[in-house]
N, C-alpha and C positions, 0 to 999 in steps of 0.2 A: 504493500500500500504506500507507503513510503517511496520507492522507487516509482509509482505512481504519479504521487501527489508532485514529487519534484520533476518531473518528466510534464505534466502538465506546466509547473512554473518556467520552468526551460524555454519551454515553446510560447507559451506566450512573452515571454521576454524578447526573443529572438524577434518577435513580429512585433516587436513594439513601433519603431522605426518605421518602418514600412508601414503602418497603420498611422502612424503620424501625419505622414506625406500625404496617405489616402484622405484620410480628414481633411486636413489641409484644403485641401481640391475640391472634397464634398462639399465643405460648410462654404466653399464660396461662390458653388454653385449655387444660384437661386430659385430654380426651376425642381425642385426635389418636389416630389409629387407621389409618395411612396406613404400612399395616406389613404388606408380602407378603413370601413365600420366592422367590424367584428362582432360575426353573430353566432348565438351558440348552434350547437352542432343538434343533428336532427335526434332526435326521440331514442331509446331504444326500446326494445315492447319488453314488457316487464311479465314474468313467470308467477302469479299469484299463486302461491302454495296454500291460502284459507282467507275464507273473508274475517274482517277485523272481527274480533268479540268485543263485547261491551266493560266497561268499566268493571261494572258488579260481575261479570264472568272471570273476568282477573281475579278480583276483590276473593270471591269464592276460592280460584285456584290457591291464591297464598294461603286461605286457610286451613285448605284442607291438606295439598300435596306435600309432598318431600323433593326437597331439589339437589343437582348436584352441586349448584353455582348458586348464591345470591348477589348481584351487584349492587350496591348500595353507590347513587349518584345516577340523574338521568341527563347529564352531559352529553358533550362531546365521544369523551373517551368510555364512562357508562353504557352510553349506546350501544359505539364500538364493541366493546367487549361482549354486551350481550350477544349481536349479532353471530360476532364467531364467536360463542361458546353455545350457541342454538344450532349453527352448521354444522357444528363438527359432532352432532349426534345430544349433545347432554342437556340436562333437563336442567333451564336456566329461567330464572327470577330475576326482574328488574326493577327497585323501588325507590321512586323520587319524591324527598319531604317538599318541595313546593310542585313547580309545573316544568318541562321537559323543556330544557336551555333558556332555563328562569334566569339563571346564573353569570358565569362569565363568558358561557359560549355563546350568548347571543348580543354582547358586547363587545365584540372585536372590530380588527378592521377593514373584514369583510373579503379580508385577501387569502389566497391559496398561492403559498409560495415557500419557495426553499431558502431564501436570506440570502442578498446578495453581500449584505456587512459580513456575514458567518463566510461568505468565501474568500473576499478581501483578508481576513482575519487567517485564516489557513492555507493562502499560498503565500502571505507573507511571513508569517512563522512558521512556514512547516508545518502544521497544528493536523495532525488526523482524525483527531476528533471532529475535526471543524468541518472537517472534509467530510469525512461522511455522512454528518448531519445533515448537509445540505443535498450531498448527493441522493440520503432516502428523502427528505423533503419534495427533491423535485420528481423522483418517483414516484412519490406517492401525491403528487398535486398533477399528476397525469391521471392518476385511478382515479382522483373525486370529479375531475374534468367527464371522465368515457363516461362515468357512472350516474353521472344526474346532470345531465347537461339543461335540464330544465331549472335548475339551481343554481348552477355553476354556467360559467363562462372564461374563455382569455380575454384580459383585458392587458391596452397596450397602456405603457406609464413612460412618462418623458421626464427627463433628466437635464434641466438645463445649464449648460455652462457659461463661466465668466473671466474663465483665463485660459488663454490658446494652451499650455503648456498640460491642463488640466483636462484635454481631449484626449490624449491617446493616455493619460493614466484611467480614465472611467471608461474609456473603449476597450483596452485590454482586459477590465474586471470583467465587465458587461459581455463581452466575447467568453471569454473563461466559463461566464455561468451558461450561456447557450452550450459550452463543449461538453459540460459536466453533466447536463441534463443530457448529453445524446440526442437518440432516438426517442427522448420524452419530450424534447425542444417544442415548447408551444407555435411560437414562430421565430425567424431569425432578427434580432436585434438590427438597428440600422440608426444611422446617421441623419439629423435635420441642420439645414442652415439656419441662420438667422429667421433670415425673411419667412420661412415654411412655420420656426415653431412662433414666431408671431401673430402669423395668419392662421395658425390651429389654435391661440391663448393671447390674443390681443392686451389681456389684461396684466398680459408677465413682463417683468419690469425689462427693458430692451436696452438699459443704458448700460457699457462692458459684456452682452450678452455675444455670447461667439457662435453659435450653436446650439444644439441638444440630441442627447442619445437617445432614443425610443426602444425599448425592452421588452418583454412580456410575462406575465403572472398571470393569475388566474383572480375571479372575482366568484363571492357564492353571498349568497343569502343563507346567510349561517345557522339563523334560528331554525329557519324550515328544513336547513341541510340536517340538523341535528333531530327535527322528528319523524324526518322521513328514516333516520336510521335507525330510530325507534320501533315507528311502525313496520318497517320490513323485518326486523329481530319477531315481533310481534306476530306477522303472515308466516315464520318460518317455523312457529311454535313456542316463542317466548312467553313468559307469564310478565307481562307490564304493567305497571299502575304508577302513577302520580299521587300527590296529597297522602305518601308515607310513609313516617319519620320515624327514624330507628331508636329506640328510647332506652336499646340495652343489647349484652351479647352474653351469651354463657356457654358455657365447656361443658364438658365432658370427656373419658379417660378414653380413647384409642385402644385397639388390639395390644398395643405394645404399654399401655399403661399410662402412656403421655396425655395431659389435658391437653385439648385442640377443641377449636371452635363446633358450638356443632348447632346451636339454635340463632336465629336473630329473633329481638322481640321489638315488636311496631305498631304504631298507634295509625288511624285512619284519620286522619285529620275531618273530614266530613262527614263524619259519623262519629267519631269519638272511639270503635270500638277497638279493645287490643287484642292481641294472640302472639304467639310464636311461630317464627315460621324454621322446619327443621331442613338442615343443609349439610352436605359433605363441606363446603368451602365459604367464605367470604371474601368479595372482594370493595375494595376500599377506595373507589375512583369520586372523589366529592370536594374534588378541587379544593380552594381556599377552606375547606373544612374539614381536610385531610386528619389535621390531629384530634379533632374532637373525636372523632372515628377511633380513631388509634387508644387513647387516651381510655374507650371503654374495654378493649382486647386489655391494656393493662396500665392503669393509671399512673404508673412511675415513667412511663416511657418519655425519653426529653421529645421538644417539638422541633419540626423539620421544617416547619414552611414559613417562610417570611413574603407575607403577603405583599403587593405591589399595587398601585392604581395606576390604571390606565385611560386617562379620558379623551374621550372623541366630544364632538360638537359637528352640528348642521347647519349649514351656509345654504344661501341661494345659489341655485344651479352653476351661473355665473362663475364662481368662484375657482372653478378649473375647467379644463377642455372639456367640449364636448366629446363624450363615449372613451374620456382618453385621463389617468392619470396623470399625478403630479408630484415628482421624488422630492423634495428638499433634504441633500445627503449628508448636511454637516448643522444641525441647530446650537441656537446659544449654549446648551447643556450638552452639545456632542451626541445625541441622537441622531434619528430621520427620521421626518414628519411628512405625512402623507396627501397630498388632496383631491379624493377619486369621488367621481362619480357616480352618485346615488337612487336610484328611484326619482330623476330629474333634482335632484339636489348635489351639496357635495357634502362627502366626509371629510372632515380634518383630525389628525391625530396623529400619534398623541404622544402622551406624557408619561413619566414611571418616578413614583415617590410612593414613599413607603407608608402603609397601612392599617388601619384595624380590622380585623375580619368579620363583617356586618353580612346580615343579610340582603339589603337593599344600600348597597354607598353612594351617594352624593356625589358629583362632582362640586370643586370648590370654587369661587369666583375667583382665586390667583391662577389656579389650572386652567379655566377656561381663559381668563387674560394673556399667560401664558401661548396656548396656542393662536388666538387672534393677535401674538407680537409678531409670532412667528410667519402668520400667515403676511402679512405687511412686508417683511421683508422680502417678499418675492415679486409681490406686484406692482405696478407702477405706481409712481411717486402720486400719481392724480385722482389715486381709486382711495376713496374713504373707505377704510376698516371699521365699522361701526360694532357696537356691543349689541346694538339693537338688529342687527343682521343674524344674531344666533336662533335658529328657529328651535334647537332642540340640543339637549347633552348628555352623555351617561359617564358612567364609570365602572369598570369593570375589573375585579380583581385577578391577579395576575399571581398562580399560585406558585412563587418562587420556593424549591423546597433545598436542602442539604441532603447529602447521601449518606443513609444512616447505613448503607451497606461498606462505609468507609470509614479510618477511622479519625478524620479530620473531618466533623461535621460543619465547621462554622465555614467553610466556602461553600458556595450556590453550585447546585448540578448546572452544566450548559444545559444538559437534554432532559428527560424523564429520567423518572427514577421509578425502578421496580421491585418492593421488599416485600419480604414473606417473614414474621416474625414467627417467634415458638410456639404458638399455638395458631400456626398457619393463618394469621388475616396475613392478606396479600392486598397492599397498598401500591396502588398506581399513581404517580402525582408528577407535575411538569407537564416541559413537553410543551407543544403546538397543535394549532387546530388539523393543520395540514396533515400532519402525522397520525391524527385519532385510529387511522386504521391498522398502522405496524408496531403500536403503541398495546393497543386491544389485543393481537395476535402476541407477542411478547408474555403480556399478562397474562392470558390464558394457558399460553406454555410455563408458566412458572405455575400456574395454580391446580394442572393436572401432575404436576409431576412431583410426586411420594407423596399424594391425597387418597391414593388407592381409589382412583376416578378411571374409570375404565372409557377409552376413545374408540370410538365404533371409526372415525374417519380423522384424519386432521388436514385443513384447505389451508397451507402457508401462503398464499394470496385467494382473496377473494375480491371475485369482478363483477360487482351487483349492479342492477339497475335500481338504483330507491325511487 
């Protein structure tokens, strides 16, 4: 991998030069006309394996069955995992204390992407980590693309420059992430002059402007992306319910003597009633409230998440290209802050400061000032930024965890983290939206193996239509 990784830096080094020149020639052509709308791709027909059952038909099943699997969290990565632990034969239970991407999965920023910072980051230091993550990222931002193209979409995002010298360093990055994605390459990356990204964003500020790269990632409607993977775990045979809330866990001794989980007990929020529900496993995917989870498997346990906020805000349409992103790659705080296209509005965001882990979080009026500074900085001197332009904001928590699989807990995992404690809770936490699906498959391979969970199949990629 190594031999890889620098075999990739080589080569793009060597073209650096020569890609200079080509810019050079591109950006002062004015006639660059390399400007489509980008539509999602057509349908696939979808294999209904049972029509939905109702609420109360769930409600019933947790009272009554035995499961191999419980997931506690109806996220992203909940979903996920139900899905593949329902494919792969076993009898799997999904139960969410509010409503299905109540949380931080339906407050992102809407992108399907492998991090183009994370590659910067590992061809410049050699980083394999870095490398890889983004390599399953864009892997896996090709599966959500084939799979629900009625959710998902490529969206192209421009990158504008303001110093000639600063073209073939973001060309060579921007090139590197198209090589890295392969054959999963949404579309190929390319060059705008002045005059082109003017005329696609009149509103962006043109004074030192040399240029812009155009790139491409993926866009989805995240909330609906996350119940559609609900409800096909659900058509596949999942036990699913919303409104609830796991209020306890208790053990029981194993073959071999050892206590390991073996009930969860859970309240119905809509009803008030409670029960047990009995399980070979538990798993622990509830993001930002990863250690509350934890903390009932065994209340001495330290905690691993250090929560983050992330807020976005809604501008009028205006405020980026039409059908076309907007990168800002360097913010006052050394982030990238983003301005895409919405439901005819735009997204801006966002921010990352640190947390209390809430149910429902606020954004604050410095966060949201914050990115309207930022947003100013891009556009022309003549466009009032107004406060009064914000039509809407959230905040999403951003569940940063430590590896307790390691023995230096106080630095942050880059990626997820996958732990199975002694009495078998198997806590999934990190991680990205993009990734929910190698994420889910990971988990469940750590939760079959020495649960005495018997796999009638196991699908190391699955290609669903949700």
């Amino acid at each position: 991998m190594a031999f890889t990784l620098r075999k990739v830096a080589i080569t793009g080094v060597t073209g650096t030069l020569a890609a200079s020149i080509a810019a050079y020639y591109m950006l002062k052509e004015e006639g660059d006309s390399r400007w489509a709308i980008v539509k999602a791709q057509e349908s696939v027909p979808r294999k209904v394996k049972r029509t939905l059952p109702t609420r109360d038909d769930q409600i019933r099943s947790l009272q009554t069955d035995s499961f191999d699997i419980v997931i506690v969290g109806g996220g992203a990565t909940g979903a996920g995992c139900a899905l593949d632990a329902v494919t792969r034969g076993l009898k799997t239970a999904l139960i969410e204390a509010d409503d299905f991407a109540s949380g931080t999965s339906s407050r992102s920023t809407k992108l399907i992407h492998g991090g183009v910072r994370y590659l910067q980051k590992a061809i410049m230091q050699f980083d394999i980590e870095q490398y890889r993550m983004v390599k399953e990222a864009l892997h896996e931002r090709a599966n959500m693309l084939n799979s629900a193209p009625h959710l998902a979409h490529p969206l192209p995002i421009m990158l504008p420059v303001y110093q000639w010298w600063q073209v073939p360093y973001y060309w060579f990055g921007i090139k590197m992430y198209d090589l890295v994605a392969g054959s999963k390459t949404v579309k190929s990356s390319y060059l705008l002059s002045k005059k082109s990204a003017l005329e696609l964003f009149p509103m962006l500020r043109g004074d030192k402007l040399v240029g812009a790269i155009v790139y491409y990632d993926g866009q989805q409607d995240d909330a609906r992306m996350n119940l559609a993977i609900a409800l096909t775990a659900t058509r596949h045979g999942a036990t699913v319910a919303n409104h609830v809330t796991v209020t306890g866990l208790s053990k029981s001794a194993n073959e071999t003597g050892k206590q390991v989980l073996s009930r969860v007990h859970v309240r119905d929020e809509l009803t008030g009633k409670q029960w047990s529900i009995p399980t070979k496993c538990v798993i622990n995917a509830t993001g930002p409230f990863t250690d509350s989870i934890r903390k009932m498997d065994d209340p001495t346990v330290k905690e691993i998440c250090s929560p983050s906020s992330g807020v976005h805000i809604v501008l009028p349409g205006y405020y980026s290209p039409e059908q076309m992103g907007l990168l800002d790659p360097s913010t006052s705080d050394g982030r990238v802050i983003f301005f895409l296209p919405w439901q005819r509005q735009t997204i801006a965001g966002t921010t990352d400061l640190p947390c209390k882990v809430t149910h429902n979080p606020k954004p604050t009026e410095d966060e949201i000032t914050f990115i309207l500074s930022e947003v100013k900085n891009y556009l022309n001197p003549d466009v009032e930024v107004r406060r009064g332009d914000v039509m809407s904001a959230w905040s999403g928590i951003r569940p940063l965890v430590s590896d307790p699989n390691k023995g230096d807990t106080q630095s942050l995992a880059r990626n997820h983290i996958v732990h199975v404690s002694e009495s078998n809770l198997v806590t999934i936490a990190g991680g990205k939206w993009t990734t929910y699906r190698s994420m889910a498959e990971e988990t469940i391979d750590a939760a079959v193996k020495g649960f005495g969970i018997l796999l009638p199949s196991k699908l190391s990629e699955v290609y669903f239509s949700l």
